[in-house]
N, C-alpha and C positions, 0 to 999 in steps of 0.2 A: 790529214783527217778529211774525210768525207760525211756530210750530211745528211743520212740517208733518213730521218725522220725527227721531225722538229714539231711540237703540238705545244699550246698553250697548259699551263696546267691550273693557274690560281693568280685572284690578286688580290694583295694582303694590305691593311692598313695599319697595322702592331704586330710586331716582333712576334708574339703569341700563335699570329695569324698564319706563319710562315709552315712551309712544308717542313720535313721531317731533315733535317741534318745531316742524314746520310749519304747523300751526293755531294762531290766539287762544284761550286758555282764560281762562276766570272759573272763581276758585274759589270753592267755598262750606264754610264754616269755622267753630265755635263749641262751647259749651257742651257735653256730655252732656246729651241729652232735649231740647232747643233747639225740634228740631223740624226741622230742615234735610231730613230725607230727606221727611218729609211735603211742604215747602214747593217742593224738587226733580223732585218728581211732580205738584205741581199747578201748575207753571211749565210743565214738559213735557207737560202731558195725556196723564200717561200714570200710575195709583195705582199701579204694581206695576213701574216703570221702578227706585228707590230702595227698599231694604229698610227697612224701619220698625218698630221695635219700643219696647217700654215700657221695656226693659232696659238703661239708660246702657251708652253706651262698645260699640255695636252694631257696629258701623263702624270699622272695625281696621288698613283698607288707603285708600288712593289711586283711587276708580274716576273713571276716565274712560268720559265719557257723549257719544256723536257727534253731535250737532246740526244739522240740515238739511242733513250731509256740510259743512260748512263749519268749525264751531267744537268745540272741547269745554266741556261744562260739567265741573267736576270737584268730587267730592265726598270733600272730607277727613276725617280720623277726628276725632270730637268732644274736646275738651279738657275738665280739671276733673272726671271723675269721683271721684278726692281731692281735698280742698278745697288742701291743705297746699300752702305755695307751691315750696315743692324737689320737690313733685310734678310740679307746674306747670309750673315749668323744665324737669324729665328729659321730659314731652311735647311740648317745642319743639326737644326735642333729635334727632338722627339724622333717621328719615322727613320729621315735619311742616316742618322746620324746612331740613332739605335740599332739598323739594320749593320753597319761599315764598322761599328768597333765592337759591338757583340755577337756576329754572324761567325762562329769560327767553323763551317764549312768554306768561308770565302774563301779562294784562292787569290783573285787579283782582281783588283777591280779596273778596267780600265777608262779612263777619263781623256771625254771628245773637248776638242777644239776645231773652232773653226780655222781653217787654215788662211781665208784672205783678210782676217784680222791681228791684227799687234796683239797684244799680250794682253786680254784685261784685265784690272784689279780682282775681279770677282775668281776669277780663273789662278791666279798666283796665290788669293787667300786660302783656296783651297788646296792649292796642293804645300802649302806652311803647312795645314790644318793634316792633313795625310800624314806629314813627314812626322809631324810632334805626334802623334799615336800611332806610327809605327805599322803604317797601313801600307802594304804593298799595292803598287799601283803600275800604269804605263801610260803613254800618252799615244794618243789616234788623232791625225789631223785628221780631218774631213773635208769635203769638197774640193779635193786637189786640181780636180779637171775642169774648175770655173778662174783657176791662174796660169800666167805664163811661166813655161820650167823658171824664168831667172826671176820673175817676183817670189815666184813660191821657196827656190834654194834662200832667197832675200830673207822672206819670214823667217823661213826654218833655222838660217843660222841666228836672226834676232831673239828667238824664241832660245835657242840651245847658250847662247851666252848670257840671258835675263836668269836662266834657270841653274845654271853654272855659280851666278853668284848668290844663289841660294843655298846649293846643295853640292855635295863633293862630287859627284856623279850624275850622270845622264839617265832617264829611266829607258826601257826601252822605245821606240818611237814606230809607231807605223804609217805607213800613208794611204790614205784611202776616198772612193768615189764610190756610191753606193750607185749612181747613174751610170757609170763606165768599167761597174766595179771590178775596182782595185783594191787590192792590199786583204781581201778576203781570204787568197791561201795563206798569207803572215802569219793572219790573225789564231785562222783555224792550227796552223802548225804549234805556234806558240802556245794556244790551249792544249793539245796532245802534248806537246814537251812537258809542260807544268801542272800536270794533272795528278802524278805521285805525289804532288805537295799534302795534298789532300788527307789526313787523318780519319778516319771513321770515329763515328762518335762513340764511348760505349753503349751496352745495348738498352740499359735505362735510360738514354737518353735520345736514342734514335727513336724509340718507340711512343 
């Protein structure tokens, strides 16, 4: 797939607020500072499509991003800028959480990790939280080009055998450097392959 027109379209703070349900969305979802708005602009070819800042927890709303007038990409607010786990909970609560289990245009949502960090708590709670309502997902390290290849296969395999003893299966995985970017055609292929998933809504409720 090819990019050839990526525009912001809305940002939503209630389910109510959201666009009309008749397109496939991916969403992209993770940590504070992760990296996701950088990674969103350089999928889109576009640096200044995603607001990007050094400042965790930048990103406070729902924007939906229109994609070659066909799809949207959507960009959620980051989680974990408190470490604490009942923090962790209240931001899976109301918006994030409204959006992820009642959004049935979603197709996948996929969920960043930092790549030169071990596993966090915050990070495994959530993808428990995925598995038990049955929310299709994938995992995007990020920052691959600030480790060496053998720290980084080091993580990768810690992370694949932490998640192993979670889950009978591997989700899919991709790797990516929004600075050297990488892993950008994956991404884009794997939304074209998985974009039939997508149901249309009936017309009562598109409209």
């Amino acid at each position: 797939m090819v990019i050839g027109k990526a525009t912001f379209l809305k940002s939503s703070k209630e389910i109510k607020q959201l666009p009309k349900p008749d397109k496939p969305e991916f969403a992209f979802i993770g940590r504070s500072n992760v990296g996701k708005s950088s990674l969103i602009n350089m999928i889109c070819n576009n640096n200044k499509l995603a607001q990007t800042s050094g400042k965790p927890g930048k990103t406070k709303l729902i924007n939906h991003f229109f994609i070659n007038e066909k799809w949207y990409l959507v960009d959620l607010p980051g989680f974990g800028f408190a470490s604490a786990s009942k923090v962790a909970r209240a931001e899976f609560e109301g918006m994030i959480s409204d959006y992820i289990l009642k959004r049935k245009s979603l197709v996948c949502l996929f969920l960043l990790i930092d790549s030169r960090l071990p596993m966090q708590k915050i990070d495994a709670e959530f993808m428990d939280w995925l598995a038990e309502n049955e929310i299709s997902f994938v995992l995007v390290f990020t920052k691959i080009d600030k480790l060496g290849k053998t720290t980084l296969n080091q993580n990768l395999e810690a992370y694949k055998k932490q998640i192993l003893g979670h889950f009978t299966e591997l989700p899919d995985i991709f790797l990516t450097s929004a600075e050297k970017r990488m892993g950008k055609e994956e991404i884009l292929s794997f939304i074209n392959e998985n974009m039939h998933y997508f149901t249309p809504p009936p017309k009562d409720e598109a409209e």
